[in-house]
Every structure is written in structure tokens, then in C-alpha cells.
N, C-alpha and C positions, 0 to 999 in steps of 0.2 A: 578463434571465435571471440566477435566483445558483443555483448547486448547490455542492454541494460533497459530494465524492468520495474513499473512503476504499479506498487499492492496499492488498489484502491480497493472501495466497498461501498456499497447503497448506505450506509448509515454509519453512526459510532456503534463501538460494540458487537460489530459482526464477527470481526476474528483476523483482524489484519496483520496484526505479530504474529498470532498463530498462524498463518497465512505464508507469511515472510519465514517463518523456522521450516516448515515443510517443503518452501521451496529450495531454499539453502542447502537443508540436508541434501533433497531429490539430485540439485546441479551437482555436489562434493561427489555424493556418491558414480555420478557421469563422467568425473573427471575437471570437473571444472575447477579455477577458483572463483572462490565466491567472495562480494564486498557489501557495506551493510551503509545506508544513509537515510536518513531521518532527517528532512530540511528542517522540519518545526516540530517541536511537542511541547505540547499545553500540560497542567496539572502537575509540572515538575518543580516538587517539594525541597531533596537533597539533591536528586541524581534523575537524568531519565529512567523510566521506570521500562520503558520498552526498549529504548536506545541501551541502555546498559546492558539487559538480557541478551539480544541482537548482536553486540561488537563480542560481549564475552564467546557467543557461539561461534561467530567468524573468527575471532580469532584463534581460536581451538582447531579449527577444521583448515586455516590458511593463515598459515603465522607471519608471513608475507605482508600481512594488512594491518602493517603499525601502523595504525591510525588512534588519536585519542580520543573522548567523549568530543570534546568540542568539534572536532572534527567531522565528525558523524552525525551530530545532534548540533548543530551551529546557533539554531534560534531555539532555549529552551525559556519557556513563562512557564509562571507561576497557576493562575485562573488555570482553572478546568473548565476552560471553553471554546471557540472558534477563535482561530489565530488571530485574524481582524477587533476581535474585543480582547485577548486575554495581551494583546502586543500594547497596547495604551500606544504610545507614542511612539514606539519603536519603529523605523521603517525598513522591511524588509528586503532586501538588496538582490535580487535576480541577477545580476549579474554577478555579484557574488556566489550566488548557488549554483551557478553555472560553474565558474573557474572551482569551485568542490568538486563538484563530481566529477568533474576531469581531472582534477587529483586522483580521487577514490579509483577513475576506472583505470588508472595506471598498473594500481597491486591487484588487480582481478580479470577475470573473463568475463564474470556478471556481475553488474550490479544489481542488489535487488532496492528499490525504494519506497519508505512506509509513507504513504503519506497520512493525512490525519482528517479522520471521521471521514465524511462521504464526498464526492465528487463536488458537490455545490457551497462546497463551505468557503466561506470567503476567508482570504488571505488579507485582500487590500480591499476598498468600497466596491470596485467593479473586477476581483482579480480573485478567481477560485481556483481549489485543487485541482479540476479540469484544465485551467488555465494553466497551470504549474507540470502537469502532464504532456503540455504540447511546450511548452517555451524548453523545457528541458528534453526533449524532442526521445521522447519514452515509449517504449511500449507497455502496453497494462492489462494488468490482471484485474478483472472485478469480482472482487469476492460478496455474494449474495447470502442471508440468511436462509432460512427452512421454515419459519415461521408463518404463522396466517398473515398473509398480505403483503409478504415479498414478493408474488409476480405484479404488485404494480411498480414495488420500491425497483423489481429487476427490469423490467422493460423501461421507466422513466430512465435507468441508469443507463441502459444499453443505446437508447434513442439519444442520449446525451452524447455518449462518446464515439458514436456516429455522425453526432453532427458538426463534429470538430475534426472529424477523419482521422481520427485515433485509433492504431491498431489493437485491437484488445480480445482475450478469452476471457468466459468466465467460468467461475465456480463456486459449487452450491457449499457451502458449511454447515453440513448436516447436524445440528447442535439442538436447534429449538422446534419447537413441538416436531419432534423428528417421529414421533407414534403417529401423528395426524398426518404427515406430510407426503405420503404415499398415495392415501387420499382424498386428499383437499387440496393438494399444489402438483403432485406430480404428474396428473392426467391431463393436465393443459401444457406444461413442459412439452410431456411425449409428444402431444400433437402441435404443437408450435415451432419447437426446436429440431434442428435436424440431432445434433447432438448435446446429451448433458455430460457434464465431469462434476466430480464431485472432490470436494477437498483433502478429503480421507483416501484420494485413490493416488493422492501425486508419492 
């Protein structure tokens, strides 16, 4: 088996490392190996701060996956913000990130890939994370929050990566007003969704 698997989410801050470690576990403990890529992360001071956490855990679980930061995390900036502002002048090279991950899916069965904040966040003027989902020809996870006003951030996200013909699940990250979310979010789920998953169940 190869796949490779691309953690999105309606926003920053929903839980997409946390997202990317539960799945990693979930495939190791299946038998899989498992490989870890981060094309870009923003906000990186010394070291990635997700990418580092991420390669430490692959590596533990699939030692196989001598890969090193740069490798994993190829585009890291400084700015904590959308790769399109925090890159200034840098131009990011797709066809480079493409010959990556065919590296990475060498030493694995999955890849899993982080990508950064939510689906619309531009990379390049007219080149978004959704955009980078299909050119690296992915399958995705959308990871949704629990919070008041996630079923519009969930459905904008859903109607997005349909309309790009992007295979994709999603799931809910039970974290924020998760006392309210029974209900105030979950009774339109029930009746809209054939099925929910929930992040805590993988």
C-alpha cells in the first residue's frame, strides 16, 4: 500500500499536528510505515516547531525515515503568517516539492502532509493550499473545529474541496466549546451528514 495524505482544516489553530500525530500513531499501529512533510511552516524562530515534533515521532516509530529537518520542512519563514506574506521574496518551487515527496514516499507506505492554516490560504497571488492539495495529487483529511460557527467554516471547506474533485474525509476536533457542541452544532450534523468521525475516535 502507498498513499499519501494531505491534514488540512477550515482555519489556523484547529489541530492539524494534533491531527497528523493521531494519524501516524492510528497507520504504525496497522502496520504501516509511516512519513511526515511539512512543505512550508511560518512562525519558525530556531527550528520548526511542528515539523520537529512530527519527524522526532516518525522517526521513533519508522527509523527507516532518515530524513532531516530540511527535508521535511524545505520552506521554513520566520513571520507568523500566510506563506504568500511571511515568503517576501522567496519563490516557491512546485516542482520542487513534488521531487520531495517522492523522495519521502520512498522510506514509507503513508505519507501524511501538514499543510498550514486552512484551505484558502495563499501560497503564491492566485496559488492556495487547496491548490497544493491537488498539484501534489493528495488525498485529504479536513480537520473541522467544535466551536460556535464551524458548520459554516465546515461546509465552506467541504463545498471547496468538491469543487476541485479532491478526495477527502473529515473530522470534528472535539476541543472548543465542546459542552455547547452537542447542542448547538451537533443536531444539524445528525441531520445533514450521513456520517460524523470525530478526531478522538481515530
Amino acid at each position: 500500500m502507498k498513499e499519501t495524505i494531505f491534514i488540512t482544516a477550515t482555519n489556523t489553530d484547529v489541530g492539524k499536528t494534533y491531527a497528523c500525530e493521531k494519524f501516524i500513531r492510528s497507520y504504525t499501529k496497522k502496520g504501516f510505515k509511516v512519513g511526515y512533510f511539512k512543505p512550508i511552516e511560518t512562525g519558525v524562530i530556531s527550528s520548526p516547531l511542528d515539523g520537529s515534533k512530527m519527524l522526532n515521532l516518525v522517526k521513533e516509530l519508522n527509523p527507516s525515515f532518515d530524513f532531516d529537518m530540511k527535508d521535511v520542512v524545505p520552506y521554513q519563514f520566520e513571520l507568523p503568517a500566510a506563506p504568500y506574506v511571511a515568503k517576501n521574496d522567496t519563490k516557491i518551487d512546485l516542482e520542487f516539492l513534488t521531487k520531495k515527496k517522492k523522495e519521502l514516499e520512498e522510506k514509507c507506505d503513508i505519507l501524511i502532509i501538514e499543510g498550514a492554516g486552512g484551505l484558502m490560504v495563499p501560497i503564491e497571488k492566485d496559488f492556495f493550499i487547496i491548490d497544493l492539495i491537488k498539484h501534489l495529487e493528495c488525498k485529504a483529511k479536513l480537520i473541522t473545529p467544535s466551536k460556535l460557527g464551524c458548520i459554516n467554516d465546515t461546509l465552506l471547506s467541504i463545498n471547496a474541496l468538491k469543487s476541485k474533485d479532491i478526495e477527502f474525509d473529515w473530522y470534528i476536533n472535539l476541543f472548543l466549546d465542546k459542552d455547547e457542541f452537542d447542542k448547538v452544532t451537533l443536531p444539524f450534523y445528525k441531520e445533514y451528514f450521513e456520517e460524523i468521525k470525530y478526531l478522538h475516535d481515530i
